[in-house]
C-alpha positions as CSV (number, residue, x, y, z in Angstrom):
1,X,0.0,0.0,0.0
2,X,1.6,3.5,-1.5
3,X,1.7,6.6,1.3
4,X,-1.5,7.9,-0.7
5,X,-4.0,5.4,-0.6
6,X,-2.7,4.9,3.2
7,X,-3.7,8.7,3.3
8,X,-7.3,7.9,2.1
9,X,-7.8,4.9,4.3
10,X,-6.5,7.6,7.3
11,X,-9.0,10.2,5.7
12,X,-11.9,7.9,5.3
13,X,-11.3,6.0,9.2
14,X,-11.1,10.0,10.8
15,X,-14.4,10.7,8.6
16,X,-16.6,7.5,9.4
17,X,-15.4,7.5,13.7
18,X,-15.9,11.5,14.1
19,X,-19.0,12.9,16.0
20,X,-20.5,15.4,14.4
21,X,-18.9,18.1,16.2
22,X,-15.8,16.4,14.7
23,X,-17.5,16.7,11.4
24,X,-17.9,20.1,11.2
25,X,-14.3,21.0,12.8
26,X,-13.3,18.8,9.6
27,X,-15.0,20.5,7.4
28,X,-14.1,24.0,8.3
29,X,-10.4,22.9,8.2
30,X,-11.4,21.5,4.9
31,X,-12.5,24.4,3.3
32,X,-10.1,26.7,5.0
33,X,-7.3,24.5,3.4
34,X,-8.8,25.0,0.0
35,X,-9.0,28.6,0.4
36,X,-5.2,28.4,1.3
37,X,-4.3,26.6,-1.5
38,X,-6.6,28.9,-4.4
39,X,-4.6,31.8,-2.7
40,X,-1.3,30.2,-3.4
41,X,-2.5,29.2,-6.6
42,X,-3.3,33.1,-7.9
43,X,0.3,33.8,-6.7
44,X,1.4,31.6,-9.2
45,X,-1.1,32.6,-11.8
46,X,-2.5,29.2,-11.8
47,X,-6.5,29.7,-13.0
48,X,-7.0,26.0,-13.0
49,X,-6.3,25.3,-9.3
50,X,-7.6,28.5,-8.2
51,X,-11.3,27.6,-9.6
52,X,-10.7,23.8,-8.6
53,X,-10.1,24.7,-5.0
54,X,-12.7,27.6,-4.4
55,X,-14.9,25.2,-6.1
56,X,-14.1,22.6,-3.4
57,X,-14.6,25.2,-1.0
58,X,-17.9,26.1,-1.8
59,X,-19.1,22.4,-1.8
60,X,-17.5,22.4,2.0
61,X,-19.7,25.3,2.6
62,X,-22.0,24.4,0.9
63,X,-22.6,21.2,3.0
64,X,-22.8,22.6,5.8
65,X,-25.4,25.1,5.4
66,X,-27.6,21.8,4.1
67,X,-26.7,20.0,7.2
68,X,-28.1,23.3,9.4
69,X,-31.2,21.8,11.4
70,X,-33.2,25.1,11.8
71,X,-35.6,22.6,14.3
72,X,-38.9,24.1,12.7
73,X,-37.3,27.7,12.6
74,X,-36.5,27.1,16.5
75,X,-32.9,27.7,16.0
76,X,-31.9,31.3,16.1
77,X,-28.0,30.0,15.9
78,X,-29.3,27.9,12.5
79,X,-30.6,30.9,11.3
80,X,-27.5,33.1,11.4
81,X,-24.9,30.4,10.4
82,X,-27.3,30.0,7.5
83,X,-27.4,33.9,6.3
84,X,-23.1,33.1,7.4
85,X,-22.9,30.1,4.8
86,X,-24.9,32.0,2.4
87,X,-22.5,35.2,2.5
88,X,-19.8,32.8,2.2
89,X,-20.6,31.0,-0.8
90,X,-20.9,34.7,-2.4
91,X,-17.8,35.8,-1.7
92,X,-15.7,32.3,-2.8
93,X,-17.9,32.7,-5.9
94,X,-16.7,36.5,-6.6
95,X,-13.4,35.3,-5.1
96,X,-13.4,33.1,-8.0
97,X,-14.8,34.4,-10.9
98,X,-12.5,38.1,-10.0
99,X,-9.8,36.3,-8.5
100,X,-9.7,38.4,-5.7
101,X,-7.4,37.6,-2.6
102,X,-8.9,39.8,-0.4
103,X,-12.3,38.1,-0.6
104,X,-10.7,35.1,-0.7
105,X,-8.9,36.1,2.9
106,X,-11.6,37.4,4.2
107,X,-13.8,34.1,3.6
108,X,-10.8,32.6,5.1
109,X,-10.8,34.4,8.2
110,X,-14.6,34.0,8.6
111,X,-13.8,30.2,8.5
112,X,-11.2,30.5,11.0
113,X,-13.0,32.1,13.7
114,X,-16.0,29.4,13.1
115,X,-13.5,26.9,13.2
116,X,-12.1,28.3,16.8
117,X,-15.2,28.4,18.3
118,X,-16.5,25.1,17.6
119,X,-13.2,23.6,18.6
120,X,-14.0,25.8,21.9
121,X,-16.9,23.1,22.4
């Protein structure tokens, strides 16, 4: 077995045992990683990985504003990291389709702080 595919197996075990607090500290890193990697891809001019990893991104995002459970519209927090997600996805759009590193830091940065306050938990 090749360091990669031991990677995945790693990758998939950490997916399949995490709680879901785990899940969303994963994705968080997850999309805060692609971020890091489309902003070192527009130092290098390189479109292609740019637009591959704010499209990864996005899905991140993406997934978890679907996974939000708003409880029958109970959940004021649901509610905010909604309108949050949905910001978000904007500005990794724009980010994209502009290339602009300041959105792209700045959805960066968002993602950080969610990511430090749910590790807080």
């Amino acid at each position: 077995m090749g360091y990669g595919n031991a990677s995945n197996v790693y990758k998939t075990n950490q997916i399949q045992t995490a709680s879901p607090k785990q899940l969303v500290v994963l994705l968080y890193e997850g999309a805060i990683k692609n971020i890091r990697l489309a902003e070192l891809a527009l130092e290098n001019k390189d479109n292609e990985k740019i637009n591959r990893h704010l499209i990864k991104a996005q899905d991140i995002v993406a997934e978890l504003l679907n996974s939000l459970n708003h409880q029958g519209g109970e959940n004021h927090i649901a509610s905010e990291l909604e309108t949050l997600y949905e910001y978000l996805l904007n500005e990794l759009l724009q980010a994209n389709l502009k290339k602009d590193s300041e959105k792209m830091s700045g959805a960066r940065s968002i993602l950080s702080e969610l990511l430090e306050a749910w590790a807080s938990i």
